[in-house]
C-alpha positions, 0 to 999 in steps of 0.5 A, spaced: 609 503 107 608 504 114 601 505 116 600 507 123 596 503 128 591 507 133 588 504 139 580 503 138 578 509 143 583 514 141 581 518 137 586 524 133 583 531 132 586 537 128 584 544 128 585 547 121 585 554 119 582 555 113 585 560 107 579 565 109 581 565 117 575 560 120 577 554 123 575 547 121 575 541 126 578 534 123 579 527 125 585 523 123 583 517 118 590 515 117 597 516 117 602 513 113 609 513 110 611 514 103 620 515 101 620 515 108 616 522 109 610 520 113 604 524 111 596 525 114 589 524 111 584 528 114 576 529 114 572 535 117 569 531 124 562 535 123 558 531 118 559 528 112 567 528 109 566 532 101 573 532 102 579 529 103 584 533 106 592 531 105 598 534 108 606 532 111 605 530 118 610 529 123 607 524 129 611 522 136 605 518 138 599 520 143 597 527 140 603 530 138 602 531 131 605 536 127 603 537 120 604 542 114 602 543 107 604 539 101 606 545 096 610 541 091 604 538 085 608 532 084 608 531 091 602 532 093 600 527 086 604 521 089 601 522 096 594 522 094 596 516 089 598 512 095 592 513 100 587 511 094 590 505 093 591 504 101 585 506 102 583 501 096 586 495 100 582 496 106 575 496 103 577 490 099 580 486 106 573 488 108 569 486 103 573 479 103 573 479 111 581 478 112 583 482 118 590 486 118 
């Protein structure tokens, strides 16, 4: 599985524009590749994340990233599945001090 790498200073934002039509800034915390698709982690970039937002995303590097929705369930699952467990990996690098 293919994490990408960001550079300390660049930061990755999205514009999302919600089913009722408002838009909702959000950062990027993390794209990976799962069964060679690579797919995109965001949170709202105002306050505290309540929540996690997954999608299928193509990404060139810089800012070009384009992203679109997960629409099949299983998908969705199995790209969720994966982020935890990324994401399970990383608190316990911390927690233990290791460095990636």
């Amino acid at each position: 599985m293919q994490e990408y790498e960001f550079e300390d200073d660049e930061e990755l934002t999205v514009l999302l524009t919600l089913e009722d039509d408002t838009e909702l800034e959000c950062d990027v915390i993390l794209i990976f590749e799962l069964e060679g698709q690579d797919y995109v982690a965001l949170y709202p970039s105002s306050g505290e994340p309540d929540e996690i937002y997954l999608f299928r995303c193509t990404y060139n590097g810089g800012d070009d990233l384009e992203i679109e929705d997960i629409e099949d369930e299983d998908e969705y699952n199995s790209v969720a599945e994966a982020f935890d467990q990324i994401m399970e990996e990383d608190e316990w690098n911390d927690l233990l001090g290791y460095d990636d």
